[in-house]
C-alpha positions as CSV (number, residue, x, y, z in Angstrom):
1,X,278.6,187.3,141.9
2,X,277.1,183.9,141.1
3,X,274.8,183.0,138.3
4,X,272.3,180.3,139.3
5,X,270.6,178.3,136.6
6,X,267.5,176.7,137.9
7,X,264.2,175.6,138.3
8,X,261.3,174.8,141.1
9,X,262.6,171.9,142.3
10,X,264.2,170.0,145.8
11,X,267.7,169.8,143.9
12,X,266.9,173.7,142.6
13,X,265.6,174.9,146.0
14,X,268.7,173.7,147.6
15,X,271.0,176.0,146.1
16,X,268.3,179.1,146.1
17,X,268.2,178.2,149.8
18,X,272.0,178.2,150.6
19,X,272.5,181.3,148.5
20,X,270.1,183.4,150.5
21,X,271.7,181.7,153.8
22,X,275.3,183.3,153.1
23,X,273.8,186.5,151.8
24,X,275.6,185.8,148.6
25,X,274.9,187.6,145.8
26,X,273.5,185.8,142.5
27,X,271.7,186.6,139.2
28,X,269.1,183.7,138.5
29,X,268.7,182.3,135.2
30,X,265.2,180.3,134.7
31,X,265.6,176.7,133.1
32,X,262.1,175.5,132.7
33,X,262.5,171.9,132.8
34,X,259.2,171.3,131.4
35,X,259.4,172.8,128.1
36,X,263.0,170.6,127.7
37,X,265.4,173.4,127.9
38,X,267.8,172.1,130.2
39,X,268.9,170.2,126.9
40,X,269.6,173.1,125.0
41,X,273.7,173.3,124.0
42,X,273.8,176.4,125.6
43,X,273.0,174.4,129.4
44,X,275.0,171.8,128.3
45,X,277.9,173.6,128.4
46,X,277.3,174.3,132.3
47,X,275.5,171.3,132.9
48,X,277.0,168.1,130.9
49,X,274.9,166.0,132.8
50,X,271.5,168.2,131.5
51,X,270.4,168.4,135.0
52,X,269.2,171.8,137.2
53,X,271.2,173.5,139.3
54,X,273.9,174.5,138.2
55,X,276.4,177.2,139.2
56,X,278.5,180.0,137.8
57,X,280.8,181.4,139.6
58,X,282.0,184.7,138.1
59,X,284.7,185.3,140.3
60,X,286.5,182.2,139.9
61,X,285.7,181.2,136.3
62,X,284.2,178.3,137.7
63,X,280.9,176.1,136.7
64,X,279.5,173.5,138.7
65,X,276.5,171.0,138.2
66,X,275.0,168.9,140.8
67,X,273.4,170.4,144.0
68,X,275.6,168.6,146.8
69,X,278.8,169.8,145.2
70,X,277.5,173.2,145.0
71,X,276.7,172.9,148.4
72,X,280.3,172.1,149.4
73,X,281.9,174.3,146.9
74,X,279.7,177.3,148.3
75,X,280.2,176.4,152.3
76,X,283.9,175.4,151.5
77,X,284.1,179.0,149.8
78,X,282.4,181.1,152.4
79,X,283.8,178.8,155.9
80,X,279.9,178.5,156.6
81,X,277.8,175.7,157.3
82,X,279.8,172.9,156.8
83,X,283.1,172.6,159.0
84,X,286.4,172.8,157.2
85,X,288.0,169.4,159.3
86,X,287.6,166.6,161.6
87,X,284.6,164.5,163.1
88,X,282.3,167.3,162.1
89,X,282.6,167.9,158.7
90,X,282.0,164.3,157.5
91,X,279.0,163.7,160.3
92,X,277.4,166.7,157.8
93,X,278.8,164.6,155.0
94,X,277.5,161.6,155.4
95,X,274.1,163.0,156.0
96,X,274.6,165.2,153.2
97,X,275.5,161.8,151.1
98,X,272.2,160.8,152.5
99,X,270.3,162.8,150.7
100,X,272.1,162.3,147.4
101,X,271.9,159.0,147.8
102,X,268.6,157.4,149.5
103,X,266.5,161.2,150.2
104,X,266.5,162.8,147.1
105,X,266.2,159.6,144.6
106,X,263.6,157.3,146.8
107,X,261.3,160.5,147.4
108,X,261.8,161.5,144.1
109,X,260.6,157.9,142.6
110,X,257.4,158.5,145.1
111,X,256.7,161.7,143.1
112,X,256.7,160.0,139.8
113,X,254.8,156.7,140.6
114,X,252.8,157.9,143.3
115,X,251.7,161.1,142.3
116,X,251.9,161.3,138.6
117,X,251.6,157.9,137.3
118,X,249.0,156.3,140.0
119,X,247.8,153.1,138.8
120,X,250.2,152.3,136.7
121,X,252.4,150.5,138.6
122,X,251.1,148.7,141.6
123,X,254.2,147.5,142.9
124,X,256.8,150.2,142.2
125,X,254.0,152.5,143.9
126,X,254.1,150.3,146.7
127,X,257.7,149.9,147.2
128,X,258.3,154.0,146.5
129,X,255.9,154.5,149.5
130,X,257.4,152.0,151.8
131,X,260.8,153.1,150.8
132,X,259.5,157.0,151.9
133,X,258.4,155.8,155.0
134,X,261.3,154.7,156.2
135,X,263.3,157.2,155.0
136,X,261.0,159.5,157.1
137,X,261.9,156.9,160.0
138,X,265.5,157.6,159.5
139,X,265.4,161.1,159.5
140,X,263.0,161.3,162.7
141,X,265.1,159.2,165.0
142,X,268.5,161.2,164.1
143,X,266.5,164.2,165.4
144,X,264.9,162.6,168.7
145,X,267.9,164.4,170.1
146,X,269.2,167.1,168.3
147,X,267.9,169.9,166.4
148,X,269.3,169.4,163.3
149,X,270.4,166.4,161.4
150,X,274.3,167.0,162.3
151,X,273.4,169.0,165.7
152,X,274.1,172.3,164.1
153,X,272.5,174.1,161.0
154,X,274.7,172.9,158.0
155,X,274.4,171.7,154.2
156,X,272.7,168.3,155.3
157,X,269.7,170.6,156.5
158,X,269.6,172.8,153.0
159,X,270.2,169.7,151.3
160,X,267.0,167.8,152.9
161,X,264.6,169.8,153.8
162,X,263.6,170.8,150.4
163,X,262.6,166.8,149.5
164,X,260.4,167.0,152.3
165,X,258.6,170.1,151.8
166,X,256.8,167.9,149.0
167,X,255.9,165.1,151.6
168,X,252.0,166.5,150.1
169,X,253.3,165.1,146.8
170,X,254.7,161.9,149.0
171,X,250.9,161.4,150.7
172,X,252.8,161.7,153.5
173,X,252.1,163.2,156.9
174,X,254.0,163.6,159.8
175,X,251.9,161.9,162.6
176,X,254.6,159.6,163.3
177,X,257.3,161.6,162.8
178,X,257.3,164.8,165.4
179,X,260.9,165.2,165.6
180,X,261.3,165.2,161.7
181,X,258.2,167.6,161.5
182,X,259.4,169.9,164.4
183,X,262.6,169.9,162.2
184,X,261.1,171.0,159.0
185,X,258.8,174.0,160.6
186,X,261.9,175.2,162.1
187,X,263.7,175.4,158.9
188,X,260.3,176.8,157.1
189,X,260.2,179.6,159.4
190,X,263.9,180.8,158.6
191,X,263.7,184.0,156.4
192,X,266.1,182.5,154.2
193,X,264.4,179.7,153.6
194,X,261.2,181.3,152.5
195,X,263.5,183.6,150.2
196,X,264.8,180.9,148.5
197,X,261.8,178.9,147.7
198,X,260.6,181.5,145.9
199,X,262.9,180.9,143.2
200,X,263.1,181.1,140.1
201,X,259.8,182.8,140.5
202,X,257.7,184.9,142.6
203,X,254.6,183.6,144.8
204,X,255.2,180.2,145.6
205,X,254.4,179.2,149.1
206,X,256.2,176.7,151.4
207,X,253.3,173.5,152.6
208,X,252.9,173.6,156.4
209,X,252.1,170.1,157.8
């Protein structure tokens, strides 16, 4: 059993996702960032770095913040979705790296300058845009021939998608990026998928280019 602690985010959804992928089972615990509690002590002592997800795994005694290592720790644990050695795990890891490093941060900037902060900032807004637009690039010419970003289903897809479910929020469509939006329906349509978005609550429904 697995207590998530989280909130309606990418980084959040991530987890939700992946749980409902391995059919694991998992008690969620709602940290609504936007009334500040993922300061409180209590979080802290799962979280030290104050950030949603994070992870409790009951059976192990073990607690684990930030969403790619929960990702690991969770395929690593169940022998699913990420392969256990050679050339194939760490093609999934570097795109998996990816999205900690350029997807999730760069997209995330776009949300804040673009979306909720328009006019403030001329050139960050500009730069966050570009910067999502070539992201996008990236991501569309890795698919042009495969299905998924390491050829089979894995973390790097959990991990991903949920940044660009928001590409509403990014002013971002997907004209020039067919393989990346064939790519994301795909993954919309899994029943998994649409389970976990819906967490930590009920009724939220996934943006269809």
């Amino acid at each position: 059993m697995y207590d998530l602690y989280t909130w309606g985010t990418p980084n959040g959804r991530k987890v939700s996702i992946m749980l409902e992928e391995l059919e694991l089972p998992y008690e969620v615990h709602t940290v609504n960032i936007t009334k500040d509690e993922q300061f409180s002590s209590a979080f802290l002592e799962i979280s030290p770095n104050n950030k949603i997800p994070a992870l409790v795994d009951r059976d192990n005694e073990c607690a684990l913040m930030e969403s790619g290592a929960i990702l690991i720790y969770l395929a690593d644990k169940t022998k699913k979705l990420l392969p256990e050695s050679g050339p194939g795990r760490y093609d999934v890891l570097q795109w998996l790296m990816m999205q900690m490093g350029s997807v999730g941060p760069m997209l995330g900037q776009t949300h804040h300058f673009v979306r909720f902060n328009k006019g403030k900032a001329p050139y960050a807004e500009e730069r966050y845009a570009k910067e999502n637009k070539r992201i996008y690039g990236v991501l569309d010419r890795r698919l042009v021939d495969r299905e998924y970003l390491a050829g089979k289903y894995s973390v790097a897809d959990i991990a991903t998608w949920p940044w660009i479910s928001r590409f509403e929020w990014q002013e971002m469509d997907f004209t020039n990026y067919p393989n990346l939006k064939r790519w994301y329906v795909s993954i919309a349509e899994r029943p998994a998928t649409i389970r976990g978005y819906d967490v930590p609550t009920s009724g939220a429904t996934i943006p269809m280019p």
